[in-house]
N, C-alpha and C positions, 0 to 999 in steps of 0.2 A: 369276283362279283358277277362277271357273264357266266361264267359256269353256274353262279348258283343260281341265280335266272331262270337258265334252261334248264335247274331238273327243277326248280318249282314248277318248272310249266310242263313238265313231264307228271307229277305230280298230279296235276288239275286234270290234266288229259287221260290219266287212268282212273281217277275215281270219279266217285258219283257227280250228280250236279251238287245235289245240296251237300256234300262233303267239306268242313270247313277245311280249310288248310291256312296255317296261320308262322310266318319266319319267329321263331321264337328268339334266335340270336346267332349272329357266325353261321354255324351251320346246323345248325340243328331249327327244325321244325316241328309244330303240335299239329295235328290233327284230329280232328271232333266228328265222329260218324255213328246217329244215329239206325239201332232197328236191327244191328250187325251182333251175334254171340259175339264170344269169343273166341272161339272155332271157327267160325267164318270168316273173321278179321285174320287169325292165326295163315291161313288158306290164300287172302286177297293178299296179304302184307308178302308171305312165300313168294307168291310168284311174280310180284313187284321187284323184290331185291333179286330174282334169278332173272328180270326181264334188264332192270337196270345195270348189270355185268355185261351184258352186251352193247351197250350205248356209252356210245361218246359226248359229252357234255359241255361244246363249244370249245373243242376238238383233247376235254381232258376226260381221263378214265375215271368215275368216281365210282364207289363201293357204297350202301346202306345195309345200317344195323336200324334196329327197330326193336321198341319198348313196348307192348300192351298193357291198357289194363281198363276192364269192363268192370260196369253199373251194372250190381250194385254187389256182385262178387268180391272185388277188388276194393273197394271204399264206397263211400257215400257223398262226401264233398269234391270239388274238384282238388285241393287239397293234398287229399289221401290217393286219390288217383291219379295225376302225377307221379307223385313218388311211386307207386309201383308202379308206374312205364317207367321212371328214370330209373327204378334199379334195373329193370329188365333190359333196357336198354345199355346199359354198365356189362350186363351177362352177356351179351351179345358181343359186345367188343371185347371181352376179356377171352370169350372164347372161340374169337380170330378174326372179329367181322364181318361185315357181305350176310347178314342173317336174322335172323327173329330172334329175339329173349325169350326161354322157355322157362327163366326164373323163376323158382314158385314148388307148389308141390311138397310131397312125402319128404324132403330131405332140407337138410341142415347146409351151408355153405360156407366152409372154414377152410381161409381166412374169408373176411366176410370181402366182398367182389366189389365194393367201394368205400373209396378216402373219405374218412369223418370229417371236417372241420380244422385244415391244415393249409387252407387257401394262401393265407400269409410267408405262412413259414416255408410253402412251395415253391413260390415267387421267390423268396429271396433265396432259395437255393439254386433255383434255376440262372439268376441273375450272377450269383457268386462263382458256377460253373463256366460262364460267358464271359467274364473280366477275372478268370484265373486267383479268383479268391479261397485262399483254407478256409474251409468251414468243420465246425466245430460243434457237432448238436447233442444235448444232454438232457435229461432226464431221470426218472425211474425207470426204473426195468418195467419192461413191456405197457410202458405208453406211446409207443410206436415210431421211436427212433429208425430201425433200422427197414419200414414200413414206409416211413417219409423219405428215408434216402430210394428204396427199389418204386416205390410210386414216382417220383422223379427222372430216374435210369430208366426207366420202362419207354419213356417218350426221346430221350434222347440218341440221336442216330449219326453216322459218322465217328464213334469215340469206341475207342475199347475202353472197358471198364476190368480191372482188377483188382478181384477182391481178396478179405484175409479177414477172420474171426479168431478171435483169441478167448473168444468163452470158454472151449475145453481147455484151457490151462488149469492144472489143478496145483502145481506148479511151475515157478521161470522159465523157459525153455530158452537159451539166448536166440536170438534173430528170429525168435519164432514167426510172425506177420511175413516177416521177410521171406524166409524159408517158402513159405506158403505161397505166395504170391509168386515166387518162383517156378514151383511145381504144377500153379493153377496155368501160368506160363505157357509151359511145358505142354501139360494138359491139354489145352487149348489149339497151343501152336503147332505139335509136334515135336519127335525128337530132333528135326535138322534142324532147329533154334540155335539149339547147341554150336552149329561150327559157324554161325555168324559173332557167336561172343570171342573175342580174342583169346588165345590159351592161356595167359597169364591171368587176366580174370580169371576163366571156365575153374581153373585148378583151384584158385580161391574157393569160388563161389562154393566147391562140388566138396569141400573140405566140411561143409555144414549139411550140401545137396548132393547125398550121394548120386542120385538118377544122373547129375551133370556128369560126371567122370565114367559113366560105364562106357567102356572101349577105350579111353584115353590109356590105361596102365598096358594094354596089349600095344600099342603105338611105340613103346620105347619109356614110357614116361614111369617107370614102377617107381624110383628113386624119388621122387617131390618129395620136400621140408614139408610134415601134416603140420607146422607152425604157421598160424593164421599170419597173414600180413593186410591187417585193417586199412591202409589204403588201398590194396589191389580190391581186397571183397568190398570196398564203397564203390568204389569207382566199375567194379564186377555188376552191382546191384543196379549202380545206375544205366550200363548199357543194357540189363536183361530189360529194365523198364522202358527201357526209349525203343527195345527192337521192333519194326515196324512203323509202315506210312502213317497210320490212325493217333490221331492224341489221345493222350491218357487219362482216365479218371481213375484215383487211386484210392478205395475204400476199407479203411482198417477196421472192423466194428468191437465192440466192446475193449475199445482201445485204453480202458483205465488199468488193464491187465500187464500192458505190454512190458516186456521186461526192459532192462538198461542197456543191454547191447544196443537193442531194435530204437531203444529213446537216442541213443547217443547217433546211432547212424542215419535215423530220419533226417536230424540236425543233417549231417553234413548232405545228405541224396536233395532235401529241399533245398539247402542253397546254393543245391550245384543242379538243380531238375531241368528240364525244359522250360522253356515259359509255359508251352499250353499244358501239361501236367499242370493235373488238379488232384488236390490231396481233400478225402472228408474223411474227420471221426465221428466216429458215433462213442460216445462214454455215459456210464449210470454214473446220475449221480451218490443212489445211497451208497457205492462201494468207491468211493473217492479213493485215489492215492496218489501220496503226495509227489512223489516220482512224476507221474506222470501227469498231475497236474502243475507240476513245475515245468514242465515240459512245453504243455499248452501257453503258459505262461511267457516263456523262450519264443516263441513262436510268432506268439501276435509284437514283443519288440522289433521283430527283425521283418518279420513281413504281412499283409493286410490276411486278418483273419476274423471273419465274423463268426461268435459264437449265437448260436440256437439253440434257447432252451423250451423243451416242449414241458408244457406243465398237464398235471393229467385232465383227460375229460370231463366236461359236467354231465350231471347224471341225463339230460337232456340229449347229450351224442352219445351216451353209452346206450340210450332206449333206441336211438334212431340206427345204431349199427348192429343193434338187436334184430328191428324191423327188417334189416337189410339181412344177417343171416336165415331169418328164418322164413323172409319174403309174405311175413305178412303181418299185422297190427296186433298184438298179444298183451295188454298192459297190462297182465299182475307177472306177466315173465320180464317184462319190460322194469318191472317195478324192483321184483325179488335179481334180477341181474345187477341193476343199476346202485342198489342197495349193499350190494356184497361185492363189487369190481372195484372199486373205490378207483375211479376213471381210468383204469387203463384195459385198454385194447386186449390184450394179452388176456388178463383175467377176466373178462368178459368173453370170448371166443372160446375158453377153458370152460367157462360151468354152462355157459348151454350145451356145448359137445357132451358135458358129464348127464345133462340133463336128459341130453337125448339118452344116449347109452344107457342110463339107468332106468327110463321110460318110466319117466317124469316129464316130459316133453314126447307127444305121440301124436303120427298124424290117424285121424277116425275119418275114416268117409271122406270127406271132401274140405275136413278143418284141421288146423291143428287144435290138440286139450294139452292146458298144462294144468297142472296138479302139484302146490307147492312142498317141498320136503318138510316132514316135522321137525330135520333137526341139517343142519348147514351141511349142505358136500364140499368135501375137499378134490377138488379135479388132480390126474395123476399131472398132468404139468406145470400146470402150479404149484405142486407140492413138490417135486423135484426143484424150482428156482428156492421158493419158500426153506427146504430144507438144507441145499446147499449154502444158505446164505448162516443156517442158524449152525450147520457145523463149524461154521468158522471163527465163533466167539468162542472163549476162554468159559472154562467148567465152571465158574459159579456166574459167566456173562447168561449161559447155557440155561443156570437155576434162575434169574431171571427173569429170564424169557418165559421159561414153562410157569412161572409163577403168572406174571403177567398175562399169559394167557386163562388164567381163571378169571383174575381181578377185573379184567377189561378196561377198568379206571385205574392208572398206577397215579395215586397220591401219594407221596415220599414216604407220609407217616406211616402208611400201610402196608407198603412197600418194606421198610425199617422193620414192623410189627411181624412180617411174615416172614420175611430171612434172615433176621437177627442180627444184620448187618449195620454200624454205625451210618450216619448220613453222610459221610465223607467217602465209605465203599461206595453206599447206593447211587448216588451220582455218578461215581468214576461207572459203574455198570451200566447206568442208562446211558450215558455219553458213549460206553462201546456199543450200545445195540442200536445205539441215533447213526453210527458209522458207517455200523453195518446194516443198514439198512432196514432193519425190521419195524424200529419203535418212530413214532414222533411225536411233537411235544403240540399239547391242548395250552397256550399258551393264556387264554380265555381265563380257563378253570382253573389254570396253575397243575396238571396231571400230565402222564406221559402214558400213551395209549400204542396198539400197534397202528402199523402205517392203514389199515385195511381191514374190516371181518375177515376178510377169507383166508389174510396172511397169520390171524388172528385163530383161527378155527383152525389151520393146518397143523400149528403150534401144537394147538391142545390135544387137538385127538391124538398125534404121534405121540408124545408125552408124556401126558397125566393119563394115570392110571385112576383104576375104578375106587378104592378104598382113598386113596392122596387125594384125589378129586374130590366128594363129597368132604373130607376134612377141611380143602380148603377153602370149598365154597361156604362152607358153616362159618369159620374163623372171616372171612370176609363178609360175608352179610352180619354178624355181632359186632365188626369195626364200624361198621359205616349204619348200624341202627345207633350204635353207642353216641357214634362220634358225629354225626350227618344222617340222620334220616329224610329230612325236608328237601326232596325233590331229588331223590333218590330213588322213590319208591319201586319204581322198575327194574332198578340192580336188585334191591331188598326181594324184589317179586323172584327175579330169575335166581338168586345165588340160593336162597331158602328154597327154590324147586332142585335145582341140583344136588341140595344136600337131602331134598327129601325131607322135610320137615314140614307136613301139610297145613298145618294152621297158619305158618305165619304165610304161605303160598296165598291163602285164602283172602287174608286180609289184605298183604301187598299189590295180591293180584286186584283186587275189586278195585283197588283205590286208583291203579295203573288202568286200568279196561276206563273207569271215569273221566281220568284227566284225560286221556287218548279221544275218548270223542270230544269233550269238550275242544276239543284241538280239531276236532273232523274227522281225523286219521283212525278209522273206522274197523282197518286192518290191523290194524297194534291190537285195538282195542279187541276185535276178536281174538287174540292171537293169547293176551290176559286172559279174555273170559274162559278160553279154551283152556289155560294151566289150572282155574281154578276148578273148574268141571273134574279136570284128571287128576285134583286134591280132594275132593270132595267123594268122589267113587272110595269104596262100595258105601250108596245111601240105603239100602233098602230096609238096615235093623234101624233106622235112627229117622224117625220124625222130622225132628229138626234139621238134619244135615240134607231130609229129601225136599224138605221146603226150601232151603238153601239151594240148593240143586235145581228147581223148581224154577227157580226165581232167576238163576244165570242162564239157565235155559232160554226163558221169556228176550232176557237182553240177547244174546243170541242171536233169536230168530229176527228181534228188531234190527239188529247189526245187518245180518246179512240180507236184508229187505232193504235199506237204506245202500248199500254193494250192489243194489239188483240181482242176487242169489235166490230169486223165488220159489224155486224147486227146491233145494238145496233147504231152505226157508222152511217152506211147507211140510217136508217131512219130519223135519222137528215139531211141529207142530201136534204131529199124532204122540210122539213120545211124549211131549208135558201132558195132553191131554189124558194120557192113560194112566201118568203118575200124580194128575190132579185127583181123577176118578179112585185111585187105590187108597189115597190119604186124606178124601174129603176134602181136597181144599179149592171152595166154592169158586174163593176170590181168583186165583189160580188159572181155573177156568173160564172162569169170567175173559181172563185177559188172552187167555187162547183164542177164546173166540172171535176177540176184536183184533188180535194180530194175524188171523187166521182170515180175516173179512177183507182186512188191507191188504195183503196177497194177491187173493181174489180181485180186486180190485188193481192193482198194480199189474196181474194177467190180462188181464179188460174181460175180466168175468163179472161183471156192475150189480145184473141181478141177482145171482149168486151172492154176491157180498152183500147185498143189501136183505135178500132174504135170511142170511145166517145172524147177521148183526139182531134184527127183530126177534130172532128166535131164541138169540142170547140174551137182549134184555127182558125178554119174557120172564127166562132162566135168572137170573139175577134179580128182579124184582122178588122170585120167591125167596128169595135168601137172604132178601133187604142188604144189599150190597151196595150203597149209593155212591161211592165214588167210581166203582166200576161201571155201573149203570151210566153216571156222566160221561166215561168215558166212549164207551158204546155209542151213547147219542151224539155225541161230538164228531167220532167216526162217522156216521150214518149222516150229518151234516155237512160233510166234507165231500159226501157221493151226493148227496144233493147240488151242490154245489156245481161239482162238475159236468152233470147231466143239466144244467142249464135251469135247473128248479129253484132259483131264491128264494121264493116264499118259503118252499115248505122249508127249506133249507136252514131262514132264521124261526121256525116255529120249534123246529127240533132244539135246534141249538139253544134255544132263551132255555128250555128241558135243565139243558146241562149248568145253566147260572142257579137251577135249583138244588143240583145235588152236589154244586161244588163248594158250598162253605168249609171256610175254614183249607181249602184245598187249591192255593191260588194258581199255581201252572196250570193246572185243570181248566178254573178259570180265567187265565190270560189266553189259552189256545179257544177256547169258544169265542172269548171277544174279539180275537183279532180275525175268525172266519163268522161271526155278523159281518165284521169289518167287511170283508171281501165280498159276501154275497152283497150289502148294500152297494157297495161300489162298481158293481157289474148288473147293479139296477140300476147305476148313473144320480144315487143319495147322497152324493161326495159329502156331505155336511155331517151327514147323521154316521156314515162308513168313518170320519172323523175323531169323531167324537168315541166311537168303539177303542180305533186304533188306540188313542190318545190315553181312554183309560187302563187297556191291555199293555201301555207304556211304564205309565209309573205302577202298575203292580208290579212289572218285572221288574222295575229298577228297585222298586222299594226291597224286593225278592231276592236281590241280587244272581236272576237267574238271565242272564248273557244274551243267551240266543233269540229268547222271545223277544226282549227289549230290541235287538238290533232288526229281528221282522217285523214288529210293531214301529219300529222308528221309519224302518224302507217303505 
C-alpha cells in the first residue's frame, strides 16, 4: 500500500494540475486529461513509463503499462472508452510490460489479447492448483478450454508446468501423453536428465522413448529384454516427472483421446505422485469416450477432483471479443460473427481472420469497413475441426449429416422422407452425430439441428453438390409447405431460392422481410427483400414484375434509412426513380419522393427536404394521387415539427385527415404527430385526446406498432 502511495504521488507530480488521477482498484489507476491528442498522450504516457524504470517506489522496483484511448476517435461515452484503454492496456502487458498499448490500427489480433468472461471458472482453478486439486474442465471444442488453462499458467510462477495434447491421434498410440511429456522433458531439460533417472527405469522408459537409450547400447547394455516390465516404466514415469526442485503442474489436453495404456498408468503415477503434483485435463465434450470418461469417473472416487464445465459464449461476449480482435466497435461484424460462432471462441477468431483474408473486413483511411458476404464462409480451421469430426461417422451417419445440412431443421418425418430410412435407423443416426459432435437436439420444437451455422455451412459446401443440392432443397421446401407451412416461411423463403424456383422465393420472401420487421430485425428483413429483388430480375419485358420490383425497392430504401444506411438509401433512390419515370408509375414516384425527403432529412439537410416534399405534392396533386399526397403532408409535418413550428406543423397535418379516408395507418401516424406538436405546445388535453384516438384505430387495425407509440 506505501509503494502504491508513492507512485500515485509520482503520478500527480508529473502531470498536469487539472489532470484527474483517480485509484481505480489494487493497482490499477484511471486518468482523465483534458485538450491532449492522442499522439500527445502517446509521447507524455512514453516517457512517464521510461522515467518510472528508474525509480524506486518506497524502496520497490515497479514497472507501468498504459491503456489510451481519446474523444471522440476511440468512443463517445465513458463506457466505450474505457474499454479501449482496457484493451490497450491488456496489449501492453501481453507484450512484456513497462510500456504503451499501441492496440488499434490496420490489423486483426489473433488470438484475441484478452480473457472473455471466465472470472469464476479462473478462480477456481487457480484455487484447485493451491490445495493440489485434479481438475477436470470440459466443453465443446474451441470454447476455450485450453485458453482458460494457459490464461491461468501464464500468472503462475515457481511451478514447472508439462504439458501433452493428444489431438493428433488419429489413432491409439499406447503411452502417448506419456511419451510426450517425457520428450517435452527432455526438451526442456536437456539430455543429462537422462543419467539422474536410475538405469532400470531409463531402459523401461527408453523401450517406448527411444531419445532415453541413445548411448546406453554402446555402455555394454546391447543385450536388454525389449519386454516391457510395467512396474519399472510406472515407477520410470513417475521419477522423470518429479526430476527437479519446482512442483509440478501436469496438463493433458484433449484428454478424451487418450488411449488405455496412458488411462491405466495415470491411475497408478496419481496414486503414487507427489502431493504438490497437480494434474489438469482438458476433454470435449461432443467426442466423449467412455474409456476415458470411466476414467475421470475412477478418479474423483479415490481423490478430490473438481470438474469445470465451460459452456459456450453468449452472443454478447462473442461481440465483445470481436471488439477486442479488431480494437474497435463494428456492430454488423459484431453481429454477423456473433450469429454464426454459436459461442465459441475458436469459431469466432476463425471468420474474422477469414474475413480479413478475403477483404471483407479492411481497414480505409483511418476506419475499419466491413462489408457482409452474400453467402456464409467457411474459415480453413474450422473446417479442418468440422471435417475431422464428420469423417469419423459411419457412410450412412456421413448421408445424414450432408442431408442435414440442406434441411437445417431435421424433423424425423423429413428426415425419414429424405433417406428412406425407417424411424428406428433415423434415430440410431442422429444419436451417432449427437456423439460425435456435429448435431443437437431443439428440444423446443422436437427437431435436431447442427450444433452451429458455421459447423452447418462447412458440411454443405464440402458435400452437396450443385445438381443434389437444388433436388434437395426443392424436396424439402414441398415437405415443409405440404406438411408445416405456418411459420416456416423463412425456410420456405431460402430452400425455394436454392432450388431456384423464383415465384414461390417471391412470395416467401415478402411474407419473411414482413414478419422480420414487425419483429424490428431490420436486417433479416433486408436480407428477404434482397432474395426477392434477385427473383424478380430481369423485370424490364414485364410491367407487372417492374411494379413488383418497384415496390421492394421502396421497402428497401425504407429498411435501410430505419439501419441509418443513408447513402447506401439514397442511391436506390435514383434507380426506383428512373424505373417509376420508364413505366409511368405516378404513385411510385410519389413515394420516391417522400423517402427521398426523409433522407434528407435524417442527413440534416431540413430545407432540402422540405423544399422536395412541396415540389412532390405539387407533382401528385396533378395526378390526384391522394393517399400519397397525405403521405407527403404527413412527412412535411413531421419537419415542422422538429424545427420547432407547431402551428404550421398541425395545419399541414389536419391536410393529411383529409386525404386519408378509408386509409387508417395513414391516419393513425397524422394523429399521433398533432399529438406531439400539441404536446410540445404544453396542450396536454387536446395532445390527449389525438393520442387516444390514434389508439383505438390501431387497435381496432390490429396494426401493433402504432397502438404501442400512441399508448407511450
Amino acid at each position: 500500500d506505501e509503494a502504491i502511495h508513492f507512485f500515485a504521488q509520482f503520478l500527480k507530480n508529473n502531470l498536469r494540475k487539472d489532470d484527474i488521477v483517480v485509484r481505480y482498484g489494487g493497482d490499477e489507476f484511471v486518468i482523465l486529461q483534458e485538450g491532449l491528442s492522442r499522439n500527445d498522450a502517446f509521447v507524455i504516457w512514453q516517457r512517464l513509463v521510461e522515467k518510472s524504470k528508474r525509480l524506486k517506489f518506497h524502496g520497490f522496483k515497479l514497472t507501468m503499462s498504459v491503456g489510451i484511448a481519446s474523444y471522440p476517435e476511440d468512443g463517445e461515452s465513458f463506457e466505450s472508452l474505457f474499454e479501449v484503454a482496457d484493451i490497450r492496456l491488456y496489449s501492453a502487458k501481453r507484450a512484456g510490460r513497462a510500456r504503451v498499448g499501441e492496440y488499434g490500427g490496420n490489423r486483426i489480433r489473433i488470438p484475441s489479447i484478452k480473457f472473455v468472461n471466465r472470472a469464476e471458472e479462473v478462480d477456481r482453478l487457480l484455487s484447485n492448483i493451491s490445495n493440489g486439486v485434479i481438475t477436470v474442465i470440459k466443453g465443446e471444442s474451441g470454447v476455450g478450454k485450453t485458453r482458460l488453462i494457459r490464461e491461468v499458467l501464464s500468472g503462475i510462477r515457481n511451478r514447472e508446468i508439462l504439458w501433452s495434447d493428444c489431438l493428433a491421434l488419429e489413432r491409439k498410440i499406447s503411452y502417448y501423453p506419456l511419451r510426450e511429456i517425457v520428450k517435452y522433458k527432455l526438451l526442456r531439460g536437456g539430455k543429462d536428465l537422462i543419467k539422474y533417472i536410475p538405469e532400470a527405469y531409463r531402459v523401461e522408459i527408453g523401450k517406448i522413448v527411444p531419445e532415453v537409450l541413445e548411448g546406453i547400447e554402446s555402455e555394454g547394455n546391447s543385450g536388454f529384454d525389449r519386454v516391457l516390465d510395467r512396474y519399472r516404466l510406472l515407477e520410470g514415469f513417475n521419477y522423470v516427472f518429479n526430476l527437479g526442485e519446482k512442483a509440478k503442474i501436469i496438463v493433458i489436453d484433449n484428454a478424451q483421446w487418450m488411449d488405455e495404456d496412458s488411462l491405466e498408468a495415470l491411475k497408478y503415477i496419481i496414486r503414487n505422485r507427489n502431493p504438490d503434483t497437480v494434474f489438469i485435463f482438458a476433454s470435449r465434450t461432443e467426442d466423449k469416450v467412455e474409456k476415458s470418461e470411466e476414467f475421470f469417473r475412477g478418479l474423483s472416487r479415490e481423490h478430490p477432483v473438481d470438474e469445470i464445465f465451460l459452456s459456450p459464449l453468449s452472443e454478447a461476449h462473442i461481440k465483445e471479443i470481436v471488439r477486442i480482435i479488431v480494437g474497435a466497435e463494428i456492430s454488423l461484424l459484431e453481429e454477423y460473427v456473433a450469429s454464426n460462432a454459436g459461442g465459441s471462441v475458436f469459431y469466432a477468431e476463425e471468420i474474422v481472420k477469414s474475413l480479413f483474408e478475403l477483404g471483407y473486413l479492411r481497414f480505409m483511411g483511418n476506419t475499419w469497413d466491413f462489408k457482409e458476404p452474400e453467402e456464409e464462409i467457411a474459415p480453413r480451421g474450422a473446417e479442418d475441426v468440422v471435417m475431422r469430426k464428420f469423417s469419423r461417422l459411419s457412410e450412412d451417419g456421413k448421408e445424414l449429416a450432408r442431408i442435414l445440412s440442406v434441411v437445417r431443421k431435421g424433423y424425423i418425418e423429413l428426415l425419414m422422407a429424405l433417406t428412406g430410412f425407417n424411424e428406428g435407423r433415423v434415430f440410431g443416426l442422429v444419436d451417432e452425430c449427437l456423439k460425435g459432435g456435429l448435431f443437437v437436439e431443439n428440444e423446443e420444437y422436437e427437431f435436431v439441428e447442427y450444433r452451429n451455422e458455421l459447423v452447418r455451412e462447412i458440411v454443405y459446401k464440402r458435400e452437396i453438390s450443385g445438381l443434389k443440392k437444388r433436388r434437395l432443397h426443392k424436396r424439402v421446401a414441398e415437405w415443409l409447405e405440404k406438411h408445416c407451412p405456418e411459420g416456416n416461411e423463412e425456410d420456405l423463403a431460402y430452400h425455394y431460392r436454392m432450388a431456384n424456383i423464383k415465384e414461390k422465393v417471391v412470395e416467401y420472401g415478402l411474407s419473411s422481410a414482413k414478419k422480420a420487421r414487425e419483429l424490428y430485425t431490420n436486417r433479416s428483413a433486408l436480407k428477404y427483400y434482397n432474395w426477392v429483388l434477385e427473383a424478380l430480375r430481369p423485370w424490364e419485358n414485364s410491367k407487372e414484375k417492374a411494379r413488383k420490383y418497384a415496390e421492394v425497392l421502396l421497402s428497401v430504401i425504407d429498411v435501410k434509412e430505419h439501419l441509418g444506411l443513408f447513402e447506401e438509401a439514397m442511391k436506390l433512390t435514383g434507380e426506383a426513380l428512373k424505373l417509376s419515370e420508364r413505366f409511368n408509375f405516378a404513385d411510385i414516384k410519389g413515394r420516391v419522393f417522400n423517402l427521398k425527403a426523409i433522407l434528407l432529412w435524417r442527413m440534416g439537410k431540413i430545407k432540402e427536404a422540405m423544399r422536395l416534399l412541396k415540389e412532390g405534392i405539387e407533382y401528385l396533386h396533378s395526378a390526384n394521387l391522394s393517399e400519397e399526397i397525405g403521405m407527403m403532408y404527413n412527412t412535411l409535418g413531421i419537419l415542422y415539427n422538429t424545427q420547432g413550428e407547431y402551428k404550421k406543423a398541425i395545419e399541414v397535418l389536419e391536410k393529411v385527415l383529409l386525404f386519408s379516408e378509408g386509409k387508417e395507418r395513414l391516419k393513425t401516424k397524422a394523429l399521433i404527430n398533432i399529438g406531439n406538436a400539441l404536446n410540445y405546445m404544453g396542450e396536454y388535453e387536446k395532445a390527449l385526446d389525438y393520442y387516444e384516438r390514434a389508439r383505438d384505430i390501431s387497435k381496432k387495425e390490429g396494426d401493433k406498432k402504432r397502438y404501442e407509440i400512441a399508448s407511450l
